[in-house]
C-alpha positions in Angstrom: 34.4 -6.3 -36.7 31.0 -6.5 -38.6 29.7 -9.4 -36.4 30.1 -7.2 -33.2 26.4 -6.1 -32.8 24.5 -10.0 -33.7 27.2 -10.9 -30.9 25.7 -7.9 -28.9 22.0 -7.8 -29.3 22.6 -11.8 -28.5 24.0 -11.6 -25.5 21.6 -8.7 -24.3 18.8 -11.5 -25.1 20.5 -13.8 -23.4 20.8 -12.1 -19.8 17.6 -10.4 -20.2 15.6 -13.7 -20.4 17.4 -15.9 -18.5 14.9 -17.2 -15.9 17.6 -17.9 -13.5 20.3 -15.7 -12.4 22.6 -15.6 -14.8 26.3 -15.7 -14.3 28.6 -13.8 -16.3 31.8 -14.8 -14.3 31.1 -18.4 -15.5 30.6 -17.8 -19.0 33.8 -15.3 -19.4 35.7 -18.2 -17.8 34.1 -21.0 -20.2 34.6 -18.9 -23.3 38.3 -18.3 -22.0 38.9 -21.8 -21.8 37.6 -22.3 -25.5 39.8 -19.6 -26.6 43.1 -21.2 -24.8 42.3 -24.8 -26.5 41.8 -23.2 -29.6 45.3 -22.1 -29.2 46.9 -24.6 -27.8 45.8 -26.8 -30.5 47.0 -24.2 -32.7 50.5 -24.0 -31.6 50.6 -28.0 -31.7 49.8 -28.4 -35.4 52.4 -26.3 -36.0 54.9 -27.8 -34.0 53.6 -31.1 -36.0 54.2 -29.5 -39.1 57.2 -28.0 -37.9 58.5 -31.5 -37.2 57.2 -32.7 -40.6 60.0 -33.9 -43.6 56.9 -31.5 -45.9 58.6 -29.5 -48.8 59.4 -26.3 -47.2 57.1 -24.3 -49.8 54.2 -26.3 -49.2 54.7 -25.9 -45.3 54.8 -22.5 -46.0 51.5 -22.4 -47.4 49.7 -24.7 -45.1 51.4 -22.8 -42.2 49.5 -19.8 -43.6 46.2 -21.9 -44.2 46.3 -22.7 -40.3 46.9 -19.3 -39.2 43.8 -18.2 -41.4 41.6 -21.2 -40.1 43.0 -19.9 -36.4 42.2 -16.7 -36.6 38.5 -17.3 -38.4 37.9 -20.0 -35.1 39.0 -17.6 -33.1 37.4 -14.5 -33.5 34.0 -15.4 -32.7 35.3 -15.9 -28.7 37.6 -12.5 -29.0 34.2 -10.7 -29.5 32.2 -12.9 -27.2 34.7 -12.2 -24.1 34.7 -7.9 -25.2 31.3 -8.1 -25.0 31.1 -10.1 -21.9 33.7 -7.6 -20.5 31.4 -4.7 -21.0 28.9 -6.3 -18.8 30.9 -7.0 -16.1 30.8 -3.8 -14.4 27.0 -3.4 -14.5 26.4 -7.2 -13.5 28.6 -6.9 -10.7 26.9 -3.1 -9.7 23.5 -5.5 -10.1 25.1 -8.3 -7.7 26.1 -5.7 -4.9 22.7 -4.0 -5.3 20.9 -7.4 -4.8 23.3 -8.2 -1.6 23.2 -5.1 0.3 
């Protein structure tokens, strides 16, 4: 996970100079949301290729093309929503600080 600190130091950047309040929630959600199309548009190209009349070799090959591609989309969102778990608990300390 070499890309985990740019991810990081972004997101630092991001909620420290946000001019308005920034809402973590929201973005966790949105990024979740990415992640589940991502895979649902997985799963239906291989269900398409699964339903294919494709020489059973080559299916095998492009089934292992898509799960590469998959996994390369996906991983920038995996580390995203860690991250923005992390911050969680000290936004939310910050948003019961600011309330009370």
């Amino acid at each position: 996970m070499q890309n985990q600190q740019p991810v990081s130091s972004a997101l630092n950047r991001l909620i420290v100079s946000a001019n308005q309040s920034f809402d973590l929630h929201s973005l966790l959600q949105s990024t979740s949301r990415t992640l589940s199309n991502l895979d649902f548009e997985h799963l239906h190209e291989l269900q398409r290729l699964e339903r294919s009349r494709t020489d059973p070799m080559l299916k095998k090959q492009i089934v292992e093309n898509l799960q590469r591609r998959h996994r390369e989309r996906r991983q920038p969102y995996v580390m995203l929503i860690a991250e923005l778990q992390r911050h969680l608990p000290s936004a939310m300390a910050g948003d019961l600080q600011a309330a009370g």
